[in-house]
C-alpha positions as CSV (number, residue, x, y, z in Angstrom):
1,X,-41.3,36.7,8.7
2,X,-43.6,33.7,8.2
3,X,-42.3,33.2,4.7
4,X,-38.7,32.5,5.7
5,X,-37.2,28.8,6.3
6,X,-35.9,28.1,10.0
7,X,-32.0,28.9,10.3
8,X,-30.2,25.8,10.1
9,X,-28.3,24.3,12.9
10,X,-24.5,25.0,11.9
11,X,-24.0,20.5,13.5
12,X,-26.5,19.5,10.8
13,X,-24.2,20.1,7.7
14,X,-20.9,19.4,10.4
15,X,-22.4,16.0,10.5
16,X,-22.7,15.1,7.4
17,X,-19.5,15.8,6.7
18,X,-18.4,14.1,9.1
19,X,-20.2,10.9,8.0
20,X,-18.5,11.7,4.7
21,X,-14.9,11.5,5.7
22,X,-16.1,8.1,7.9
23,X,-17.4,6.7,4.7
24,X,-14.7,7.6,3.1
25,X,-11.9,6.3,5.2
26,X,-13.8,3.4,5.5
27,X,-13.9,2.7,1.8
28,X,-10.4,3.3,2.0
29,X,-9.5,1.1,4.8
30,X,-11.7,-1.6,2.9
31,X,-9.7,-1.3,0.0
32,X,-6.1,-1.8,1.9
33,X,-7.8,-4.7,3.2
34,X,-9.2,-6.5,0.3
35,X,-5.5,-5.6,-1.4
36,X,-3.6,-6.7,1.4
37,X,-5.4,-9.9,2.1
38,X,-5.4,-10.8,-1.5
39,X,-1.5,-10.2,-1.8
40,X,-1.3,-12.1,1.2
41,X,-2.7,-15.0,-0.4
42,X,-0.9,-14.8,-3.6
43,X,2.1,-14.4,-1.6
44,X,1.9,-17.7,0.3
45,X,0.8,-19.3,-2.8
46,X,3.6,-18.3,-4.7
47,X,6.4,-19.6,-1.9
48,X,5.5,-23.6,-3.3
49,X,6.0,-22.1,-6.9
50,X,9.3,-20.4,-6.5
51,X,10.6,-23.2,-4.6
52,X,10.0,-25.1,-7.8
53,X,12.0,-23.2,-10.0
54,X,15.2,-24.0,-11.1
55,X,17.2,-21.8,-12.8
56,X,19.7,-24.6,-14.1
57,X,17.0,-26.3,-15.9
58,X,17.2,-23.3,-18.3
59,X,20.3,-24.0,-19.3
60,X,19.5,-27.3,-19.9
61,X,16.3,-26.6,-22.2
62,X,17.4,-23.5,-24.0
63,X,21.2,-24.5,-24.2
64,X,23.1,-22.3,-26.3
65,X,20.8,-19.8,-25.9
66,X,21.8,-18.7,-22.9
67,X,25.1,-17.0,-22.1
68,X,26.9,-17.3,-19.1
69,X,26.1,-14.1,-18.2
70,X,22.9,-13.8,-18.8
71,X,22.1,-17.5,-16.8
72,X,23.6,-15.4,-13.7
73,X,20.7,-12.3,-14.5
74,X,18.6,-15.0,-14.3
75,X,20.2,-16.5,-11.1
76,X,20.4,-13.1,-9.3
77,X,16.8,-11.9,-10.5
78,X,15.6,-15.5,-9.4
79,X,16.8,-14.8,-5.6
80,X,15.9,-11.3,-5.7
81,X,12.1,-12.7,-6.4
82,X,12.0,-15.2,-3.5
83,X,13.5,-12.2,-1.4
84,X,10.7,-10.0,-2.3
85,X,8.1,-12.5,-2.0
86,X,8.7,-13.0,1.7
87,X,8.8,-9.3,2.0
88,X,5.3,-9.1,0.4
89,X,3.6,-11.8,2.6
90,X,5.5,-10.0,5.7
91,X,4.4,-6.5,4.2
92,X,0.2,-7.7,3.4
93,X,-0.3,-9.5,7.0
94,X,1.3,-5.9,8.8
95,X,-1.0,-4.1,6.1
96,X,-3.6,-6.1,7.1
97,X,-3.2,-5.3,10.5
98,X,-3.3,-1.7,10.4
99,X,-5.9,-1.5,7.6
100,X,-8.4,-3.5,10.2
101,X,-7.3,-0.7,12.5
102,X,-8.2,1.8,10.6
103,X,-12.0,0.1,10.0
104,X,-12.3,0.3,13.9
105,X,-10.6,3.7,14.3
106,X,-8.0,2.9,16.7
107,X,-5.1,5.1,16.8
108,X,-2.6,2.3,16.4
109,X,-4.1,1.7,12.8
110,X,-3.5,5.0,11.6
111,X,-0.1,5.4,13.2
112,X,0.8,1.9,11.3
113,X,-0.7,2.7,8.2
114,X,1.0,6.0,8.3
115,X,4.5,4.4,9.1
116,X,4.2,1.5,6.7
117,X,3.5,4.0,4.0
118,X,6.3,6.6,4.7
119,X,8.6,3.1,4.8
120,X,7.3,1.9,2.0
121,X,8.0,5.2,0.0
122,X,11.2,5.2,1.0
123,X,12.2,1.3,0.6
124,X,10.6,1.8,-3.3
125,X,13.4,4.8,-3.8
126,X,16.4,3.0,-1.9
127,X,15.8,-1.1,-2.9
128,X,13.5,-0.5,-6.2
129,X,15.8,0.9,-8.9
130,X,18.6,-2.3,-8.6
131,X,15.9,-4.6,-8.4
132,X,14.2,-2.9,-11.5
133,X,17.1,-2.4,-13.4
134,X,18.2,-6.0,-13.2
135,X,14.9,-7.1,-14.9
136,X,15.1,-3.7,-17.5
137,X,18.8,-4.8,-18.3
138,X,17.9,-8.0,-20.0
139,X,15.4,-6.3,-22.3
140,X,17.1,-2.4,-22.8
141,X,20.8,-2.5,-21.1
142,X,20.9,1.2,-22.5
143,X,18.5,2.8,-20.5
144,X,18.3,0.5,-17.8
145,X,19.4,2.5,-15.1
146,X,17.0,5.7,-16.4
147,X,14.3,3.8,-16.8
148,X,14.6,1.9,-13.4
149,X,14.5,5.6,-11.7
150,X,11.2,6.9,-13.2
151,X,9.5,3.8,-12.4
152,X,10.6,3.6,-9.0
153,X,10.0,7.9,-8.3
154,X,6.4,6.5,-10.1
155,X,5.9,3.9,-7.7
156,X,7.0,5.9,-4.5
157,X,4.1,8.5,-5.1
158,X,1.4,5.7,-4.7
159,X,1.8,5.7,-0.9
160,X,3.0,9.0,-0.2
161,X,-0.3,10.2,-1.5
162,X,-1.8,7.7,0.9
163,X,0.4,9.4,3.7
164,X,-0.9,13.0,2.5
165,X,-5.0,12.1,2.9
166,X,-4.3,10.0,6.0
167,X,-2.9,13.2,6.7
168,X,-6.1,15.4,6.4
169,X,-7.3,16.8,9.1
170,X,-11.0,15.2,9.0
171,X,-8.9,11.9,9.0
172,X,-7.0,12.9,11.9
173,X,-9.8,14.2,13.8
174,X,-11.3,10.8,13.3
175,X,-8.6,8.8,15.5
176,X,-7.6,12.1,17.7
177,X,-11.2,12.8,19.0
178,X,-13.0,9.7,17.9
179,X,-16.4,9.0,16.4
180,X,-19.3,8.0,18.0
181,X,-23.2,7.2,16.8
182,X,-25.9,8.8,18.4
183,X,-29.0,8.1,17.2
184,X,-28.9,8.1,13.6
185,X,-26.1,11.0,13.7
186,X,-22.4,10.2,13.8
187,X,-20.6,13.2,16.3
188,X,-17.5,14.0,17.5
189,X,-16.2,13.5,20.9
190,X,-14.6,16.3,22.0
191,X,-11.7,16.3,24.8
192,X,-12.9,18.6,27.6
């Protein structure tokens, strides 16, 4: 049949879907680094800043404004904000480390990104409603405690959709088997 196209090679369209799922973890592993170094950054620029704040100068400037009660919300949220930005420069320089992981395809990036994010899920369920309805109980004491909930079950989905595509088995494949170039085409090392 001299009218009929050669069959194609069943590799050609493997690899580009393959390069696919490299560009796209890459992307991916770009973003956790440009979000990760950036709260880095703010992170250790905001130590200097807290340190500066005083929460018994408000009492002094707004005076009878403030209740003893409330001047102790502010207290408590106060320390909960210096805990949390320790946590965050501590959390960004390990995200960091397994995002750059990740870029280079190393096994231990994955494996950390994948840990961080099931921790991270499960930190937001167990240590984010208290801290969320501390703030939410100076504005709506109410539905504080609701409110506090669905923000935190909101929050907890972020990385445990980033656990379900790390997840994916052209993810997996890329750290299990691992990717090398050849040529201009990007294959798959098998084990044999």
């Amino acid at each position: 049949m001299a009218g009929c196209p050669p069959p194609m090679d069943a590799s050609v369209g493997e690899d580009k879907t393959i390069r696919r799922w490299r560009i796209t973890l890459s992307v991916f592993a770009w973003l956790f680094i440009v979000q990760s170094g950036v709260g880095f950054v703010s992170g250790l620029l905001s130590i200097p800043l807290l340190a500066t704040f005083r929460p018994e100068s408000l009492a002094a400037q707004l005076g009878p404004l403030l209740t003893g009660t409330n001047l102790a919300a502010i207290d408590a949220l106060y320390a909960s904000l210096r805990t949390l930005n320790l946590a965050q420069v501590l959390l960004n320089a390990v995200v960091l480390t397994g995002a750059v992981g990740l870029v280079r395809r190393r096994r231990w990036g994955w494996y950390l990104t994948v840990v961080l994010n099931v921790l991270q899920a499960v930190a937001t369920l167990v240590f984010g409603p208290p801290v969320l309805e501390q703030v939410l109980r100076l504005a709506d004491p109410a539905r504080a405690g609701e409110l506090s909930w669905v923000i935190a079950i909101l929050a907890a989905l972020i990385p445990a959709v980033i656990v379900a595509f790390l997840m994916l088995k052209p993810v997996v494949d890329q750290f299990e088997h691992g990717i090398e170039k050849q040529g201009e085409e990007w294959t798959v090392k098998r084990d044999e």
